[in-house]
PABATI-353081 format. One line per field, with one value per residue (C-alpha): residue in three letters; x, y, z; residue number from 1. Coordinates in steps of 0.5 Angstrom, whole numbers, always signed. Layout:
N
residu	c(ALA	...);
x	c(X	...);
y	c(Y	...);
z	c(Z	...);
num	c(NUM	...);
# end
This chain:
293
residu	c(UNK	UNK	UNK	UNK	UNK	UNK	UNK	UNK	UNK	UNK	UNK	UNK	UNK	UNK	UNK	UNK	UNK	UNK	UNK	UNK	UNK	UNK	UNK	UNK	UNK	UNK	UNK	UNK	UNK	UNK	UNK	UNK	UNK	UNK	UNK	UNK	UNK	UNK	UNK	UNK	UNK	UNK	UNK	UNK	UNK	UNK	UNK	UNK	UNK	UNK	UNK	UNK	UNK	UNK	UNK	UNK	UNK	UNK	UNK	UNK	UNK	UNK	UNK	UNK	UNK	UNK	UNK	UNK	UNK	UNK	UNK	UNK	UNK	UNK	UNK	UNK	UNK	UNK	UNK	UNK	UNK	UNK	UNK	UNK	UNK	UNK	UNK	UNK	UNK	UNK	UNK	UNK	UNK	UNK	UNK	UNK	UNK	UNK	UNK	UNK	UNK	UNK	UNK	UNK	UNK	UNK	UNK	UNK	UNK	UNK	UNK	UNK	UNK	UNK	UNK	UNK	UNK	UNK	UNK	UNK	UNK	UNK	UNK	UNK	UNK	UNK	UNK	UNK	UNK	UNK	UNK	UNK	UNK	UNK	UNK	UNK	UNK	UNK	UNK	UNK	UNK	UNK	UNK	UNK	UNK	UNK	UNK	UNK	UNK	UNK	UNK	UNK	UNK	UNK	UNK	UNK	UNK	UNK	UNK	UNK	UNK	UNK	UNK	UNK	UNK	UNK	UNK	UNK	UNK	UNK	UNK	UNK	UNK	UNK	UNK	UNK	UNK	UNK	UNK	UNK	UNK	UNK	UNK	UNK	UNK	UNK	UNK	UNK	UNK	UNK	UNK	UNK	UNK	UNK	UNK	UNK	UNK	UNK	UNK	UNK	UNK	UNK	UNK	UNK	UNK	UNK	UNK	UNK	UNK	UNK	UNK	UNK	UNK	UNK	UNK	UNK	UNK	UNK	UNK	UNK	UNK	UNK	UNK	UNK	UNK	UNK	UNK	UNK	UNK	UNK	UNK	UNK	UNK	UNK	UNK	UNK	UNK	UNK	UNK	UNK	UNK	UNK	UNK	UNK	UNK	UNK	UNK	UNK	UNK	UNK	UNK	UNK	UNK	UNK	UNK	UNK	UNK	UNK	UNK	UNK	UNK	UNK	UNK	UNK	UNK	UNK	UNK	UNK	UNK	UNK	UNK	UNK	UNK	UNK	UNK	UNK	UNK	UNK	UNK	UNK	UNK	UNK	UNK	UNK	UNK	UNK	UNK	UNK	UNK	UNK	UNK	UNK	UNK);
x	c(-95	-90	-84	-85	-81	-82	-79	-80	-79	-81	-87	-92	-87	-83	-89	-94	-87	-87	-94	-93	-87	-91	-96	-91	-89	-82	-81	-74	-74	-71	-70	-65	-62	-60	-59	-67	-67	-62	-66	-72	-69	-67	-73	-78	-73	-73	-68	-65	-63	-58	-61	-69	-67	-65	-71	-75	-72	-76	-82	-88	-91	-87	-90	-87	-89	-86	-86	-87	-87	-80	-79	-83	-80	-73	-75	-78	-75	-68	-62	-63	-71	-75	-79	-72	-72	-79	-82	-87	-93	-90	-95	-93	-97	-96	-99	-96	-100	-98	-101	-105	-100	-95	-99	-101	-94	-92	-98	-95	-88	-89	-95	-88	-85	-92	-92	-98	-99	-104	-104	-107	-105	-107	-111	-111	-104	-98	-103	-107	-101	-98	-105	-105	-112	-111	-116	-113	-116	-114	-114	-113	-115	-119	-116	-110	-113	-116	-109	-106	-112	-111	-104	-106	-110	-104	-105	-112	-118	-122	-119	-123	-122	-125	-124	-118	-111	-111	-119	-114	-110	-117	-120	-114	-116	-122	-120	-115	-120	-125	-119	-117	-124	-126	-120	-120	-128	-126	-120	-124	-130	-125	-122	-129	-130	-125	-125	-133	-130	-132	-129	-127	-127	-133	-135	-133	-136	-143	-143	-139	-145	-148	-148	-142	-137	-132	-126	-121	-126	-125	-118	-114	-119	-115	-108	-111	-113	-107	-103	-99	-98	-93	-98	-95	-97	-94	-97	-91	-95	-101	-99	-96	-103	-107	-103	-104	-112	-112	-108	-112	-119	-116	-115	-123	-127	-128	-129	-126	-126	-125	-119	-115	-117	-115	-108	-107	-107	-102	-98	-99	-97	-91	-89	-90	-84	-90	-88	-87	-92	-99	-105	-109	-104	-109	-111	-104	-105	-111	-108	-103	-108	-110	-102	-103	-97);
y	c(-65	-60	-56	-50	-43	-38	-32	-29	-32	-27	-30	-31	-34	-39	-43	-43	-45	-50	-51	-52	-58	-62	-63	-67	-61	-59	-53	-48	-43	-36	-31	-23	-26	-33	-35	-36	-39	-45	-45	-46	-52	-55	-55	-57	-62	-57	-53	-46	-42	-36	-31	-31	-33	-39	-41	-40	-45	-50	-48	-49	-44	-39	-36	-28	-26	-19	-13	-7	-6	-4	-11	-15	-11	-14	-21	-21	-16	-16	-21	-24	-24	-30	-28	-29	-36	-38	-41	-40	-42	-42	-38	-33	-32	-25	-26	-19	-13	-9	-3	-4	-1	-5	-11	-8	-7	-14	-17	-14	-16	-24	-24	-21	-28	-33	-33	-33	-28	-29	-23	-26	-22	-26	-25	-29	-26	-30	-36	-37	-38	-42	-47	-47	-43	-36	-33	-31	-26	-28	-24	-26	-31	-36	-42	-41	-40	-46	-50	-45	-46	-54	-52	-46	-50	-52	-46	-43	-43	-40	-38	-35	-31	-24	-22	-20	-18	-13	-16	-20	-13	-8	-14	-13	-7	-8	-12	-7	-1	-6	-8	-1	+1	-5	-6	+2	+1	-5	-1	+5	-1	-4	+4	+5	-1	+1	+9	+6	+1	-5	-11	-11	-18	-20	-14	-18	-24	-21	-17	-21	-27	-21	-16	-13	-20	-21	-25	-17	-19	-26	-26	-20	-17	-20	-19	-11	-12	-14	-9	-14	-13	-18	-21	-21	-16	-9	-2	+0	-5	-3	+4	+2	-2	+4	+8	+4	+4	+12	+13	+8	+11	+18	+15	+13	+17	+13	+17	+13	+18	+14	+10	+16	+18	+12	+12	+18	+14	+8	+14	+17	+10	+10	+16	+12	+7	+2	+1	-6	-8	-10	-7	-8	-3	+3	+1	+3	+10	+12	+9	+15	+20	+18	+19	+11	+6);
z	c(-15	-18	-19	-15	-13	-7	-6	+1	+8	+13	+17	+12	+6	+12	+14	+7	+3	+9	+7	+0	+1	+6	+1	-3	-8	-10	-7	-8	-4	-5	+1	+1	+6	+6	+13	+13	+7	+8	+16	+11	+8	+15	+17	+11	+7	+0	-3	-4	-10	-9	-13	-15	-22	-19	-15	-20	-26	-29	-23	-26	-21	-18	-10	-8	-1	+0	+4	-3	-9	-10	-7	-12	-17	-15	-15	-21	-26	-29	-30	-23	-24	-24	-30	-33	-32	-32	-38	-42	-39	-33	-27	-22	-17	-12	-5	-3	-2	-7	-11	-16	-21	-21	-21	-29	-30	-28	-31	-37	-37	-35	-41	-46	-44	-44	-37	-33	-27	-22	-15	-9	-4	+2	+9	+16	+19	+21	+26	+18	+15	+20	+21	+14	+14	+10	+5	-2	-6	-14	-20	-26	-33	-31	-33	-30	-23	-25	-25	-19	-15	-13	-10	-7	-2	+1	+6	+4	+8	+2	-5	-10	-16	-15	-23	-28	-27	-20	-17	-13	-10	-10	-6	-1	-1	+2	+6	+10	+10	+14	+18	+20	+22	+26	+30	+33	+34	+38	+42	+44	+48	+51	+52	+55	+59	+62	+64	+66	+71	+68	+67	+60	+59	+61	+57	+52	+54	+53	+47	+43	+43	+39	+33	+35	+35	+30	+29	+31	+38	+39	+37	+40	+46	+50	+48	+48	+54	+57	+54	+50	+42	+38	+34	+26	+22	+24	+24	+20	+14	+16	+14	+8	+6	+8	+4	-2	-1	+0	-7	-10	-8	-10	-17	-18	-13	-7	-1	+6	+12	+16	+13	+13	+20	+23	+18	+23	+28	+26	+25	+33	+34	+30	+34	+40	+38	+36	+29	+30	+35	+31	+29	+36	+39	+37	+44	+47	+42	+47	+54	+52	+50	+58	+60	+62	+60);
num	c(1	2	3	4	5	6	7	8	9	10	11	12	13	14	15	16	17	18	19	20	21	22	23	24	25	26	27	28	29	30	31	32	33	34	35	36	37	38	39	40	41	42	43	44	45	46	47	48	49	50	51	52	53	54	55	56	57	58	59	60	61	62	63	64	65	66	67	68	69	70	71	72	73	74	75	76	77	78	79	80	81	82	83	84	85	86	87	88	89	90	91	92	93	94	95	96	97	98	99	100	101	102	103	104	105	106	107	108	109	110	111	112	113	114	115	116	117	118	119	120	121	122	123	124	125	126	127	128	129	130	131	132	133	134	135	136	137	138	139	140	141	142	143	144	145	146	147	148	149	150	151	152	153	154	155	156	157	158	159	160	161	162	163	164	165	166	167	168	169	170	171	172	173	174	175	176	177	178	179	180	181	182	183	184	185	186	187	188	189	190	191	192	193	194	195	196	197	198	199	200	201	202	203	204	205	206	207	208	209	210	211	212	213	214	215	216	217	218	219	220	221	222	223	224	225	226	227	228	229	230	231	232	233	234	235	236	237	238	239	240	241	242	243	244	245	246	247	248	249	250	251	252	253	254	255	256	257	258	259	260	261	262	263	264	265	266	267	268	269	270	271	272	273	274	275	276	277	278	279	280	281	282	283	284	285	286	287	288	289	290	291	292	293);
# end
């Protein structure tokens, strides 16, 4: 068992730290404001530090979960930072979805201290990371992937090194891209479906037994359908990522029409007021274009 730092108690952080303190770790946890923080502790036994720097002493492993780049820079950089109590030989394991620059540039400043750095952004949204189910995309040195990953399993389905330092967020990216088209691909059937006058559930029932399944298909249609969006992961985050997928393949020459087509249409639902509803509400977008609710 180990001594362990988190930074971050937004939906994801609170249950994966859970996660972390049920399989016998010693867990300090570190959030910006500190009422989730001491909440955490009430309902999972750890500890809180008030500062990132106090989270993170005497931590072998240190866990972030934040919302930007400008929010891991702050957790980790400075008087207050983890890396300024961290030591060496110590690993820092990033499960934010940042871009791949300040992956390098934190990369860098832990190796200036000996520490480790591990990005291992994170898929499987609030329910994979409440049941413990989430996949982890890593990057990093082998051999410290080898000693994160036994307490990664905590909160994963599947953690697999993918290569060196930023593989971990590139594979993120990939991730998201494929998310984006999916889930707008599925909103315009169930759109369809309905301007055909079909019962869009069994609709769903029928094609989803064939090549047109997919978990957006088997987990979301019906809250679609139902007009219901309050499923985690927000738009106003999706936009943030698939921004960061769009500059990055501006960067090495990937074409993604599609990506940037489909971050349009986040930002019309944006305009909608939906900043916060989930990434299915692509649906809502088209049901506004027809004047519907």
């Amino acid at each position: 068992m180990a001594k362990l730092g988190f930074l971050g108690l937004g939906v994801m952080g609170f249950p994966m730290a859970g996660h972390l303190q049920a399989a016998g770790h010693a867990v300090t946890v570190y959030n910006r404001t500190a009422a989730k923080a001491q909440k955490w502790a009430e309902t999972h036994g750890g500890q809180t530090g008030a500062t990132p720097r106090a989270a993170a002493e005497g931590a072998e492993m240190v866990m972030a979960c934040v919302g930007n780049d400008d929010d891991l820079r702050a957790v980790c950089l400075g008087e207050d930072g983890a890396f300024a109590s961290m030591a060496s030989g110590s690993i820092f394991i990033d499960h934010t979805t940042v871009s791949a620059a300040v992956t390098r540039e934190l990369h860098a400043a832990a190796a200036e201290k000996g520490i480790a750095f591990i990005d291992a952004p994170v898929s499987g949204g609030q329910a994979g990371a409440e049941n413990g189910v989430l996949s982890l995309m890593c990057g990093g040195a082998q051999e410290d992937f080898d000693r994160a990953a036994p307490v990664l399993d905590a909160y994963a389905r599947i953690c697999r090194r993918i290569g060196e330092s930023g593989a971990g967020q590139l594979t993120k990216m990939c991730n998201q891209i494929a998310i984006a088209g999916v889930v707008q691909g599925l909103s315009e059937a169930l759109h369809f479906a309905q301007k055909a006058g079909l019962d869009g559930r069994a609709v769903v029932e029928v094609i989803s037994q064939g090549a047109a399944g997919s978990w957006q298909m088997a987990n979301r249609y019906e809250t679609m359908l139902d007009d219901h969006y309050a499923h985690g992961f927000a738009v106003d985050w999706m936009r943030k990522d698939l921004g960061i997928c769009l500059d990055t393949a501006d960067e090495n020459g990937a074409s993604l029409p599609l990506t940037a087509l489909v971050d349009q249409f986040y930002k019309d639902v944006q305009k909608l007021g939906g900043g916060r509803w989930d990434t299915s509400s692509l649906l809502k977008r088209l049901r506004a274009l027809d004047g519907q609710s």
